[in-house]
Legacy VTK file of the C-alpha trace (Angstrom):
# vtk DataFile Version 3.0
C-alpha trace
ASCII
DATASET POLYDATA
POINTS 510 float
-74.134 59.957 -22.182
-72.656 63.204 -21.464
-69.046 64.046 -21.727
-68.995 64.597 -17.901
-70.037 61.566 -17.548
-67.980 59.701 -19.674
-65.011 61.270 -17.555
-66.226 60.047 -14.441
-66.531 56.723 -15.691
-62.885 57.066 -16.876
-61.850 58.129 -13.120
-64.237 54.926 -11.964
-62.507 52.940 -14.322
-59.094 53.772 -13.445
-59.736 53.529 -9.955
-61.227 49.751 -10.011
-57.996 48.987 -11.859
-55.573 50.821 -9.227
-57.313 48.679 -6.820
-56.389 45.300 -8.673
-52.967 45.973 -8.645
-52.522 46.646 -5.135
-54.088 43.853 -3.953
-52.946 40.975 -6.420
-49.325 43.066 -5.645
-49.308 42.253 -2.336
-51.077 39.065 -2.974
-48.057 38.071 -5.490
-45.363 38.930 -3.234
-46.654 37.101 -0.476
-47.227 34.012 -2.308
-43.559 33.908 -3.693
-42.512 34.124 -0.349
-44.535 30.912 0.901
-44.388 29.011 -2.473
-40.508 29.123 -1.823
-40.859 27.928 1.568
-43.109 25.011 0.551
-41.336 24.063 -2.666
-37.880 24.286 -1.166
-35.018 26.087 -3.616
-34.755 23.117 -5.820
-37.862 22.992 -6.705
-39.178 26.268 -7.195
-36.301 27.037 -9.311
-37.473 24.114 -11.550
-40.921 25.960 -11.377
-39.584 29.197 -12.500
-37.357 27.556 -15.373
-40.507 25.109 -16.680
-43.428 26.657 -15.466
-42.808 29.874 -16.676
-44.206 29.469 -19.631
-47.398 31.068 -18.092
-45.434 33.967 -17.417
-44.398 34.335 -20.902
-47.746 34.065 -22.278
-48.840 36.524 -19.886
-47.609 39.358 -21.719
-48.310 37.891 -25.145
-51.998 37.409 -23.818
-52.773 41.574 -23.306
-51.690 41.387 -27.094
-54.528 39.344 -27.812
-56.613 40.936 -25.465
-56.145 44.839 -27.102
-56.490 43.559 -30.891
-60.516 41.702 -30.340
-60.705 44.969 -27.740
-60.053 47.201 -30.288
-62.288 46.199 -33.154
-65.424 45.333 -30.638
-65.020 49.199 -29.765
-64.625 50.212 -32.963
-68.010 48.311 -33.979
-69.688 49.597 -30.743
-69.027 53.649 -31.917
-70.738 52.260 -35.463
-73.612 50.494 -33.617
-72.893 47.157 -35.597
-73.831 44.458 -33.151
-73.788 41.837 -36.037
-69.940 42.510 -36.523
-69.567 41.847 -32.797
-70.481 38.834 -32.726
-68.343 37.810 -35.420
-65.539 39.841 -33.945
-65.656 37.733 -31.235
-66.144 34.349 -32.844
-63.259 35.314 -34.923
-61.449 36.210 -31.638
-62.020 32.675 -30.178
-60.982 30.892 -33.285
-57.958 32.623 -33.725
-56.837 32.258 -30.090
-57.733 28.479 -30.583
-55.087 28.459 -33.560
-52.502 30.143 -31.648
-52.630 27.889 -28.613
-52.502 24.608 -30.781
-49.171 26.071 -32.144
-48.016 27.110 -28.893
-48.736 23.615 -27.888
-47.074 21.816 -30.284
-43.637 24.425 -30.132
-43.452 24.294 -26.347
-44.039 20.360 -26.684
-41.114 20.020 -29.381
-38.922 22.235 -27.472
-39.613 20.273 -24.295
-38.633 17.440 -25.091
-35.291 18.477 -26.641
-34.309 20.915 -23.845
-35.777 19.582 -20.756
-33.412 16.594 -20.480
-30.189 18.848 -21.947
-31.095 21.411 -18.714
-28.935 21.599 -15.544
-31.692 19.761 -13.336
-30.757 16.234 -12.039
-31.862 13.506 -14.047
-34.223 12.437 -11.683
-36.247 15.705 -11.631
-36.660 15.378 -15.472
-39.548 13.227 -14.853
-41.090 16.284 -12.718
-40.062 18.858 -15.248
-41.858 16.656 -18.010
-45.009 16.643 -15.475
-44.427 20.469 -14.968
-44.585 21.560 -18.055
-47.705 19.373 -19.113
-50.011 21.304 -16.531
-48.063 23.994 -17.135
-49.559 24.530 -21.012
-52.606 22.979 -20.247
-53.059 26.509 -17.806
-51.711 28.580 -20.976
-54.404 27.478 -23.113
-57.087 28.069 -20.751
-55.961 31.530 -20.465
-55.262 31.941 -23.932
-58.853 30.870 -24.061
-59.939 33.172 -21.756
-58.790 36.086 -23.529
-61.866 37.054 -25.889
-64.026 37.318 -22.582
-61.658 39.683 -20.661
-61.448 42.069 -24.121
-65.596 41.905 -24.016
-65.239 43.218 -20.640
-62.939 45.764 -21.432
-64.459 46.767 -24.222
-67.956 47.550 -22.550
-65.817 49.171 -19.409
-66.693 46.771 -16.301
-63.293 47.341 -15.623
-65.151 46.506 -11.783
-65.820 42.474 -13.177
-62.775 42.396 -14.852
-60.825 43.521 -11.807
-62.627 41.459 -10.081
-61.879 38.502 -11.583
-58.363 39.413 -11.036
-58.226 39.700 -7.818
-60.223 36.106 -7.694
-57.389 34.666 -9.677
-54.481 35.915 -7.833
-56.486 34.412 -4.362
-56.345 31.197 -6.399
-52.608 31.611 -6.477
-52.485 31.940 -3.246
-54.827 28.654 -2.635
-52.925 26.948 -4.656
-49.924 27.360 -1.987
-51.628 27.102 1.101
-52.966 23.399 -0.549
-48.942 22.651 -0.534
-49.307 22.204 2.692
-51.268 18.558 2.293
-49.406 17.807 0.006
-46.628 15.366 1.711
-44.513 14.338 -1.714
-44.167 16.250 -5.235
-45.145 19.474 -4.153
-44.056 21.249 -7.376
-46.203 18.733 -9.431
-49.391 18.945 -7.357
-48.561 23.191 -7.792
-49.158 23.122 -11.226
-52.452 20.830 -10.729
-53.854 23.537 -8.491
-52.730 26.719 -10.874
-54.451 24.239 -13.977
-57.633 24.082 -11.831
-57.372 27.681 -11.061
-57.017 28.985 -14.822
-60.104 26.793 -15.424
-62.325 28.157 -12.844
-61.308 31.885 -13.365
-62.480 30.729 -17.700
-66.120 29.545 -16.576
-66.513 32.125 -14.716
-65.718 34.828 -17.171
-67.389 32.843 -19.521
-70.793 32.947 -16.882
-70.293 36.797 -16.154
-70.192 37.451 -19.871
-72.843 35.404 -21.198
-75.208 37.102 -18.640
-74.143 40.305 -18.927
-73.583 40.962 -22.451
-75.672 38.147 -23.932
-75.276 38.663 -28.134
-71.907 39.462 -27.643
-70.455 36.526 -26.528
-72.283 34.204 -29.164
-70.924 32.376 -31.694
-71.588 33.744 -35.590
-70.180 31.987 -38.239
-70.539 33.765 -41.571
-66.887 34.526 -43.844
-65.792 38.051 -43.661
-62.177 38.196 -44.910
-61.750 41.647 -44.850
-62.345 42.119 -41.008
-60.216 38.524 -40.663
-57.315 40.013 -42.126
-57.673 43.429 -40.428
-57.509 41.059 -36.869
-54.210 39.529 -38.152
-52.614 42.098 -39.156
-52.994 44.264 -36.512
-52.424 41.106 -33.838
-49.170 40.648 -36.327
-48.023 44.300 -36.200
-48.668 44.688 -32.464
-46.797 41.446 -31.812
-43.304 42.846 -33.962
-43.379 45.583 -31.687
-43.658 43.580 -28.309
-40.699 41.438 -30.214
-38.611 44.176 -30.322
-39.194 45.226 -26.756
-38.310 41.472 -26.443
-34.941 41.580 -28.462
-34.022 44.850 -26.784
-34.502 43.696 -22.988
-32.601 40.879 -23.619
-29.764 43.058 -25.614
-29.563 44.933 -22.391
-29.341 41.909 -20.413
-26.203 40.683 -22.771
-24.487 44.153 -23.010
-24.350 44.326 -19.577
-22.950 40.811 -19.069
-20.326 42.063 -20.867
-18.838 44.733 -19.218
-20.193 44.065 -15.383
-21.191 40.403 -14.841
-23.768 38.862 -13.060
-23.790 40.956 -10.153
-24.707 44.377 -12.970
-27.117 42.046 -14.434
-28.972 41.076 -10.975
-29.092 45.008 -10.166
-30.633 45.336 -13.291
-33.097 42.504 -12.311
-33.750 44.400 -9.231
-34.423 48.342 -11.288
-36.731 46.409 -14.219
-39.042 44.502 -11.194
-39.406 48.004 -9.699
-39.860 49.888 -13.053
-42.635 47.329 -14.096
-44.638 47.468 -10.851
-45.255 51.453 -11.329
-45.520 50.996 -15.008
-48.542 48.821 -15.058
-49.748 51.720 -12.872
-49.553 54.035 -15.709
-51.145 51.097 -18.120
-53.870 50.653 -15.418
-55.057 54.785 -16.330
-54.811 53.837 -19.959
-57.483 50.832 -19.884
-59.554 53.330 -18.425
-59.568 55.554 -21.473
-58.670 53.204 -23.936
-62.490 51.515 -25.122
-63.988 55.448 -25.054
-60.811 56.807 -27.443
-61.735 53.590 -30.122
-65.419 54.544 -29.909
-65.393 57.983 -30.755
-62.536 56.964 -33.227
-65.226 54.441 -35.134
-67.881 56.474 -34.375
-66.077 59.940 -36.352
-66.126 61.888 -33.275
-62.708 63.206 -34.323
-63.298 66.174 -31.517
-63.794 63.682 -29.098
-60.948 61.362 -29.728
-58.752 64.343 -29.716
-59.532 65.511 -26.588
-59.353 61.884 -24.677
-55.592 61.437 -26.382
-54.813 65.079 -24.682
-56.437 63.684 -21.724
-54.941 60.370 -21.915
-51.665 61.593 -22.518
-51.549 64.082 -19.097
-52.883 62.180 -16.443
-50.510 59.052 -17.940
-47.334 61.039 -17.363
-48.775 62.411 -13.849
-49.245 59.016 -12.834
-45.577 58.383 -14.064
-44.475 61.777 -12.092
-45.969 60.575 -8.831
-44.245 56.972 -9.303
-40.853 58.426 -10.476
-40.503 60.995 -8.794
-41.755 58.911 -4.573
-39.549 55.969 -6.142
-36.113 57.671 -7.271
-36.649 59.948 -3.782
-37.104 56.550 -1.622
-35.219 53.806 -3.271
-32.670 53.350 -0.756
-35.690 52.639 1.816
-38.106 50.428 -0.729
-35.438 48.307 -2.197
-33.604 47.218 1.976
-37.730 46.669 2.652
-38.352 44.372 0.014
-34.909 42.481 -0.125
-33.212 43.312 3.290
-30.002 44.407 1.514
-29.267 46.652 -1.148
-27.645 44.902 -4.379
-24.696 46.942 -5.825
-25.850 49.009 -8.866
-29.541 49.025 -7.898
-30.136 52.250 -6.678
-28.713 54.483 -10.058
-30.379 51.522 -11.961
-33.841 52.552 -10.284
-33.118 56.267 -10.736
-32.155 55.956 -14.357
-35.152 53.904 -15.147
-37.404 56.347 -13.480
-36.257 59.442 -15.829
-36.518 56.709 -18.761
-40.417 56.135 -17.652
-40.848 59.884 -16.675
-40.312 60.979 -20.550
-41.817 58.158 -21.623
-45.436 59.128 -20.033
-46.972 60.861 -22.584
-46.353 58.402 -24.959
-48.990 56.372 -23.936
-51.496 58.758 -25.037
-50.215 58.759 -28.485
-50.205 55.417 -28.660
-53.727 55.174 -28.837
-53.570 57.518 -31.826
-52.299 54.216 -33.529
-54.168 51.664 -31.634
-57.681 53.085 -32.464
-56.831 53.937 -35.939
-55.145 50.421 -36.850
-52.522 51.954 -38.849
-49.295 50.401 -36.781
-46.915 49.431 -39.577
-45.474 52.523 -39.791
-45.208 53.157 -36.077
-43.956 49.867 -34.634
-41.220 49.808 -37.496
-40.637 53.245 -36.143
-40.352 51.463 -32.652
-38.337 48.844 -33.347
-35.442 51.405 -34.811
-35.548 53.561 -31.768
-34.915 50.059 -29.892
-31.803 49.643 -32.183
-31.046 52.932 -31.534
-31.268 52.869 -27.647
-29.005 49.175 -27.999
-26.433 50.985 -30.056
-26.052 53.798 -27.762
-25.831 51.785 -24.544
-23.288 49.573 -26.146
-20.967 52.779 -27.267
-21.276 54.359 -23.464
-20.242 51.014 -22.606
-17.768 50.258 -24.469
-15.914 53.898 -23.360
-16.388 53.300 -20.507
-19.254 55.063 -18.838
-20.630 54.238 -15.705
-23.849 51.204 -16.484
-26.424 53.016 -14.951
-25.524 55.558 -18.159
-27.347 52.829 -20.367
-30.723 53.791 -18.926
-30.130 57.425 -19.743
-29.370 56.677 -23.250
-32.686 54.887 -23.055
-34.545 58.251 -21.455
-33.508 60.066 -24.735
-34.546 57.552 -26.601
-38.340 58.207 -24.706
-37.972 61.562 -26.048
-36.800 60.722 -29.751
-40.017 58.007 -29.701
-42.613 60.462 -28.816
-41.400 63.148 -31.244
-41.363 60.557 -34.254
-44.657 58.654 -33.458
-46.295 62.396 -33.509
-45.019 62.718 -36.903
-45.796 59.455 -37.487
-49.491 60.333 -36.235
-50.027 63.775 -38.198
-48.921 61.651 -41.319
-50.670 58.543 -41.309
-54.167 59.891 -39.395
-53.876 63.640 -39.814
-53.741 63.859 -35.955
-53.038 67.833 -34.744
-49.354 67.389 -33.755
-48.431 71.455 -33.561
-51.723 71.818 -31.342
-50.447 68.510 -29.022
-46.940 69.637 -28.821
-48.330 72.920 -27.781
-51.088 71.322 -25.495
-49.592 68.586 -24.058
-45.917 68.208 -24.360
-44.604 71.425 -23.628
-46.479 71.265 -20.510
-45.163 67.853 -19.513
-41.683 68.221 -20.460
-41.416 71.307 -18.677
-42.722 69.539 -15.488
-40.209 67.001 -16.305
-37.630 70.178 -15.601
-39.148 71.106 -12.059
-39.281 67.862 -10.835
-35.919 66.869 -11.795
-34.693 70.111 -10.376
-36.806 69.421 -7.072
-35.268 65.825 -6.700
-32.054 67.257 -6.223
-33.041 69.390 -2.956
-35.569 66.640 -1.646
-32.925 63.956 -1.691
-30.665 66.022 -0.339
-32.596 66.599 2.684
-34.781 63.488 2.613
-34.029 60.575 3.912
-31.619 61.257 6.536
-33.036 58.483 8.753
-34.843 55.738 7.008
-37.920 54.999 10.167
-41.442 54.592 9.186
-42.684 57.485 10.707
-40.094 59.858 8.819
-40.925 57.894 5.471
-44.274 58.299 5.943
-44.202 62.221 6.309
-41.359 62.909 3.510
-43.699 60.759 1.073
-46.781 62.630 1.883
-44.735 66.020 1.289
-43.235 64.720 -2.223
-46.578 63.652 -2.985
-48.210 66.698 -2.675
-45.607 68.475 -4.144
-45.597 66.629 -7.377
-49.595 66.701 -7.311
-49.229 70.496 -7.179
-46.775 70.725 -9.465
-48.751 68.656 -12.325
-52.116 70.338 -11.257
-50.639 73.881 -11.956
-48.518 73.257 -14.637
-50.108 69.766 -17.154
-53.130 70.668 -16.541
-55.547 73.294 -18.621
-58.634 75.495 -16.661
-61.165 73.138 -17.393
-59.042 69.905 -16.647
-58.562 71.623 -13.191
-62.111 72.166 -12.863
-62.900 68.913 -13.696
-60.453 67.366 -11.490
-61.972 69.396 -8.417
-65.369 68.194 -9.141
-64.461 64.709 -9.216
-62.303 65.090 -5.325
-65.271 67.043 -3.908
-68.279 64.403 -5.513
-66.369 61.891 -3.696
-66.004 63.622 -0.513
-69.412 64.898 -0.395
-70.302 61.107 -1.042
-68.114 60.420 2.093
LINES 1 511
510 0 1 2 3 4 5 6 7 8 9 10 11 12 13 14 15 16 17 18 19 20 21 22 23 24 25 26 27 28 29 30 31 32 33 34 35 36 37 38 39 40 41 42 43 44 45 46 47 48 49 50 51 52 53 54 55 56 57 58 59 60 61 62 63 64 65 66 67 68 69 70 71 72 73 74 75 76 77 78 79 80 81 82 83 84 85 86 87 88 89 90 91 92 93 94 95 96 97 98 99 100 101 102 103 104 105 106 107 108 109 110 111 112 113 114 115 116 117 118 119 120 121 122 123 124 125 126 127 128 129 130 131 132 133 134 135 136 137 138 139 140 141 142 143 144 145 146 147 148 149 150 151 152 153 154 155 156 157 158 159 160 161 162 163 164 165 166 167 168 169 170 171 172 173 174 175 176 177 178 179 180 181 182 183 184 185 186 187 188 189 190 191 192 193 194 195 196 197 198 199 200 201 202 203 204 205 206 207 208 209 210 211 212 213 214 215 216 217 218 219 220 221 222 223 224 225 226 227 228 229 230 231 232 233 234 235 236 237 238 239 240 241 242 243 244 245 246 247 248 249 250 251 252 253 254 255 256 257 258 259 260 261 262 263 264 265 266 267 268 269 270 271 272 273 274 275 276 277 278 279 280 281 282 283 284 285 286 287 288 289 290 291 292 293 294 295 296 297 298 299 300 301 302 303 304 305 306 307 308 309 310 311 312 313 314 315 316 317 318 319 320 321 322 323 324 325 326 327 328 329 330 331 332 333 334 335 336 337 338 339 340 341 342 343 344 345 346 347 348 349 350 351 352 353 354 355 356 357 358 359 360 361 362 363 364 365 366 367 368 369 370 371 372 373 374 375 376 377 378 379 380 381 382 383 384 385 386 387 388 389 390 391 392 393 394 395 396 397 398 399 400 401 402 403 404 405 406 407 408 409 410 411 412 413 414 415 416 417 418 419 420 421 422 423 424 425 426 427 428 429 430 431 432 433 434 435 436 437 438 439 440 441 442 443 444 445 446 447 448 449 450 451 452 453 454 455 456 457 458 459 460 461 462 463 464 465 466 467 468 469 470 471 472 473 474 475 476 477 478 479 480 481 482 483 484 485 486 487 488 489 490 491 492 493 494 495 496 497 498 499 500 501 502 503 504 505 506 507 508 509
């Protein structure tokens, strides 16, 4: 396959996943709003303090996900179907190990805490009930997660959205069914999201043993050396999610501290907003994430290089166009989706949009580590920049600085990351830092300069009456502007090029 190819597939890729996120977006929000009216507050509060232990394997699942994702691409640029197979198998097993310690530590726990929580005593009963289903839908993802890498790692980003979107209308299913339910609605909730989790498994299970076939079969033969490879990669990607962990909820305590609840809800409000664009930006990253790892095992070191520059531009102009629309129209976003605006919110949102502005090429060089394996080193180097960020949000804090000032320390921080992980990168796998830095950040960091420059005149005269029609023209205008802006100034000639082929295929398609 050509390299033009490859690069539409990328765009295809991306696209598919764009799509997903819209619609289980507006799928989710929806939901939450019925699933409160059917539950009643009582109840879906319970929900949300037992049943959230899908939500917290969630995130620990795409873990799980990217380590079996990574080593099936890294086989597929060697052509080793054999070690597949037992990438997989070992993938299965290992997931099947985790869950039966989940199990057991979310058991334990359960019965300890669940009675000592502020519920009334006769909701324990429920909560007991609750969390039962509850894990049983945890493992069934947890088991689900060699399939989705599989698909990832082949690129049907199109099944795997797919299946996405199928499980989020399951969500939603599983509320509408509240409604014949006359008595325990919270219980018979977590029956319906159990029978969800297993449909969306044998399905992925169906798609994958049909259209990968080999992949997805069970070998059993010993192979320590790739075993501990898996581990210690899973291991070494999971410290650095830990400290992301520790850091969040350092944050969360810090600014307890000095503001109270009412800083800490604001905060809420700027982290829900700042993940909803971000899994935009981790959305383009899938899409060049299995190609990267395959011309990384394959020793197409030219190849690789050129997908990380890649990578790395089109994530930050992703995070432009997010930043950039949401710092512009927060006032209007945040009184659509809550009615009012909390105190705090607004300089929370605009802080955390310069933090994920710097941050955007760092997702490129991430994959620097990711496809090489070597992440000791970098998410050691992570976790200190975390201590670093907590440190300096506690001394702006603590002499009194306004809160939103936290964040900011945090968008430094963005910039102190990337420079040490491309250190980090030219040390451990002799990556061309000077020619990145030349390539890549100087171009992004200098758009960084325009746009910031530019926010001050558009919200100036932006805004100046919040109706649909004026929204909707102002966003088109700082849309286009920040597309121009990236298009002249991140991108090179032939990225350009390339990025004007793709725009007229599809309208000539049209």
């Amino acid at each position: 396959m050509s390299h033009s190819e490859e690069n539409k597939r990328i765009a295809k890729n991306s696209l598919y996943l764009y799509l997903r996120k819209l619609i289980t977006v507006f799928i989710g929000l929806y939901s939450s709003r019925l699933l409160l009216e059917q539950l009643g507050l009582d109840d879906f509060g319970l929900y949300g303090l037992v049943g959230s232990v899908i939500m917290l394997f969630g995130s620990i699942k795409v873990l799980f996900t990217d380590s079996i994702r990574r080593f099936i691409n890294i086989e597929k640029g060697r052509c080793n179907p054999e070690r597949i197979r037992l990438i997989f198998t070992y993938g299965v097993v290992l997931n099947l190990i985790i869950a039966l310690i989940f199990v057991t530590v979310v058991e334990i726990a359960g019965v300890i805490m669940i009675p000592r929580l502020n519920i009334q005593p006769e909701s324990v009963s429920t909560a007991m009930w609750v969390l039962q289903f509850s894990l049983a839908s945890a493992v069934v993802t947890i088991m689900t997660t060699p399939y989705d890498a599989v698909m990832i790692a082949n690129e049907r980003f199109d099944a795997f959205a797919l299946f996405a979107v199928v499980d989020s209308l399951l969500r939603f299913g599983a509320v509408l069914l509240l409604i014949f339910c006359p008595a325990n609605k919270v219980i018979w909730y977590s029956v319906f999201m159990f029978l969800g989790a297993v449909i969306v498994r044998i399905i992925s299970a169906m798609y994958c043993s049909r259209r990968f076939g080999d992949e997805v079969k069970y070998l059993w033969k010993r192979d320590k050396q790739l075993l501990r490879e898996m581990t210690f990669f899973s291991g070494w990607n999971f410290l650095g999610r830990a400290g992301w962990t520790l850091y969040d909820g350092g944050v969360n305590i810090l600014l307890n501290i000095f503001g109270g609840v009412a800083v800490n809800a604001a905060r809420s409000v700027a982290m829900n907003v700042k993940n909803m664009v971000t899994q935009f930006t981790l959305d383009t990253l899938s899409g060049f994430r299995p190609q990267t790892v395959k011309s990384y095992g394959a020793g197409n070191f030219d190849r690789f290089e050129e997908l990380v520059f890649s990578a790395s531009k089109f994530c930050f102009v992703v995070s432009a166009v997010m930043a950039f629309t949401c710092s512009i129209f927060c006032h209007f976003l945040i009184r659509l989706w809550l009615g009012e605006i909390p105190p705090y919110s607004v300089d929370f949102v605009k802080a955390l949009m310069l933090a994920f502005l710097l941050g955007g090429p760092n997702y490129g060089i991430n994959m620097v580590f990711d496809s090489s394996a070597k992440l000791k080193t970098f998410e050691i180097w992570t976790i200190t920049v975390f201590a670093i960020s907590l440190g300096g949000g506690y001394l702006v804090l603590h002499f009194g600085f306004p809160f939103y000032q936290v964040f900011i320390v945090a968008a430094l921080c963005e910039v102190i990351q990337m420079l040490g992980s491309l250190i980090l990168a030219k040390r451990e796998v002799e990556f061309p830092a000077a020619r990145y830095f030349r390539k890549v950040l100087i171009r992004c960091y200098s758009t960084c300069v325009i746009l910031c420059v530019a926010y001050v005149g558009f919200n100036r005269f932006f805004v100046a009456n919040e109706s649909w029609l004026t929204m909707i023209w102002e966003g088109a205008l700082a849309l286009l502007f920040v597309l121009a802006v990236c298009y002249l100034l991140v991108f090179n000639n032939k990225e350009r090029t390339i990025a004007l082929e793709m725009v007229m295929h599809k309208i000539r398609r049209k």
